[in-house]
C-alpha positions in Angstrom: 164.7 -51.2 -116.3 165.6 -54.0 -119.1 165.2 -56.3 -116.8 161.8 -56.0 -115.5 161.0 -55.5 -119.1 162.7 -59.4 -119.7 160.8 -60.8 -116.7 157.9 -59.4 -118.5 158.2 -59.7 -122.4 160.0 -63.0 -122.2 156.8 -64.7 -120.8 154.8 -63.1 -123.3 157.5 -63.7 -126.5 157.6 -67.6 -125.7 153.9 -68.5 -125.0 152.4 -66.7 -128.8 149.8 -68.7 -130.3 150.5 -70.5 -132.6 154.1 -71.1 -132.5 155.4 -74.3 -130.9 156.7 -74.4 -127.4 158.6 -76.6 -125.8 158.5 -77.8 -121.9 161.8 -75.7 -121.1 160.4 -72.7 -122.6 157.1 -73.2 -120.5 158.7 -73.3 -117.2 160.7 -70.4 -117.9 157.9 -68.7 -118.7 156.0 -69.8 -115.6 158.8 -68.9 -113.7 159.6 -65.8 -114.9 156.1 -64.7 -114.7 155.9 -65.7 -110.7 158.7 -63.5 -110.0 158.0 -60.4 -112.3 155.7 -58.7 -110.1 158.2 -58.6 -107.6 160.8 -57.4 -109.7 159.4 -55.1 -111.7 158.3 -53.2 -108.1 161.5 -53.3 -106.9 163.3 -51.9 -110.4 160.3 -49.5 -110.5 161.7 -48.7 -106.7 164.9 -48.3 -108.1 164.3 -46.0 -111.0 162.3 -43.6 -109.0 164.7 -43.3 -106.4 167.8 -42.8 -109.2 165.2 -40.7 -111.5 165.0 -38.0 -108.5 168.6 -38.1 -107.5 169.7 -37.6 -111.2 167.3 -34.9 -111.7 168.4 -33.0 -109.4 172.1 -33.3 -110.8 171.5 -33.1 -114.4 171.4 -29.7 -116.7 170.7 -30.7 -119.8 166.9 -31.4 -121.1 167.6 -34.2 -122.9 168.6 -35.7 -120.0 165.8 -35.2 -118.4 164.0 -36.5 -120.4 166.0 -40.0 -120.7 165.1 -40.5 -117.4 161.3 -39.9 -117.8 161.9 -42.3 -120.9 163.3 -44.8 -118.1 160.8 -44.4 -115.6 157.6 -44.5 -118.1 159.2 -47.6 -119.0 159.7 -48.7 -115.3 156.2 -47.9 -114.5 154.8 -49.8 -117.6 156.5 -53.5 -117.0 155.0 -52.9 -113.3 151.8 -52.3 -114.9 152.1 -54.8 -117.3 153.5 -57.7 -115.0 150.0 -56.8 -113.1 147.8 -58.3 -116.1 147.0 -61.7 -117.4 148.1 -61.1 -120.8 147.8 -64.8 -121.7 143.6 -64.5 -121.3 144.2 -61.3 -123.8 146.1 -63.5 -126.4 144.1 -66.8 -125.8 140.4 -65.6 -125.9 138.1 -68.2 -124.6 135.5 -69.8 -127.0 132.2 -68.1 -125.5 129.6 -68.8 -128.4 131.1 -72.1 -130.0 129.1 -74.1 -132.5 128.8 -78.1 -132.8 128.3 -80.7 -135.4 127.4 -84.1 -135.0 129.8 -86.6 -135.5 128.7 -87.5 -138.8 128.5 -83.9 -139.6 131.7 -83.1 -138.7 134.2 -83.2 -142.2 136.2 -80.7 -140.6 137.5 -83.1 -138.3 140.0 -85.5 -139.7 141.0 -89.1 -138.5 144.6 -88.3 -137.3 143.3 -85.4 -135.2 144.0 -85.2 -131.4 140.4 -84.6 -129.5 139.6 -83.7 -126.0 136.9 -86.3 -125.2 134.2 -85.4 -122.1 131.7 -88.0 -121.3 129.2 -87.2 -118.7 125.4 -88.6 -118.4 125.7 -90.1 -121.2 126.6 -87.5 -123.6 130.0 -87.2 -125.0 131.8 -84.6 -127.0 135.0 -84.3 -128.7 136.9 -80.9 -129.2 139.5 -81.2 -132.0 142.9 -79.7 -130.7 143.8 -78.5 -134.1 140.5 -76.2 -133.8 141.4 -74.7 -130.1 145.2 -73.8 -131.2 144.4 -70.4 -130.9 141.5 -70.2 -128.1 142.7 -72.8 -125.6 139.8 -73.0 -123.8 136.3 -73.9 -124.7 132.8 -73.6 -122.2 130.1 -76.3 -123.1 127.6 -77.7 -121.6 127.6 -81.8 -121.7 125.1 -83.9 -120.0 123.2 -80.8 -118.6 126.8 -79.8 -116.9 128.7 -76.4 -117.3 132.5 -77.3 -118.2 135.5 -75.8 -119.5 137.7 -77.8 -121.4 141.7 -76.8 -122.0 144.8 -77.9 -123.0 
């Protein structure tokens, strides 16, 4: 049970927005969340088959209900491991607003942008603005795109 819990809380613990990550932490994560479905179906497996054989030997209600505890648990990393959790943390930009680029005072000079050119239009997203969203949908030069980082 703790660890498909790990293979599915780790994932989600080291890629929060906002906090820094590093490129270790990232592949772990990725890693991690590759094998989790896996994992959590086999220690959901597990806790079933060990839930009914202890229930049958066990007395006591408390007991019992320890292993209900376990298998809710069990049942919840499978669950869990199922769902993209990073789209529920890192909510696209759907209904973003522009400024020119003489409008734009939000934007200072030292700031990393994503730059898109296409038919002659160009547009810059300033990182520091999509920390927490990640993704952004624009139209430039009459084309649908999604711009990440």
């Amino acid at each position: 049970m703790l660890i498909a819990l790990a293979v599915v809380l780790i994932p989600a613990w080291i890629i929060r927005p906002f906090q820094p990550q590093s490129s270790r932490g990232l592949e772990l994560s990725y890693i991690l969340r590759s094998y989790s479905q896996v994992v959590t179906l086999i220690a959901l497996g597990l806790a079933l088959a060990l839930a009914i054989w202890l229930w049958s030997h066990s007395r006591r209600w408390w007991t019992k209900a320890i292993l209900v505890l376990a298998l809710a648990f069990s049942l919840a990393s499978t669950w869990f491991a199922r769902q993209n959790h990073f789209e529920w943390m890192f909510n696209p930009l759907l209904n973003s607003a522009y400024a020119k680029v003489d409008e734009a005072s939000f934007a200072n000079d030292a700031d990393m942008v994503l730059t898109v050119e296409n038919n002659g239009d160009a547009v810059a997203y300033p990182v520091r603005l999509l920390a927490y969203h990640h993704v952004v949908q624009d139209y430039v030069g009459g084309t649908p795109i999604v711009a990440t980082y």
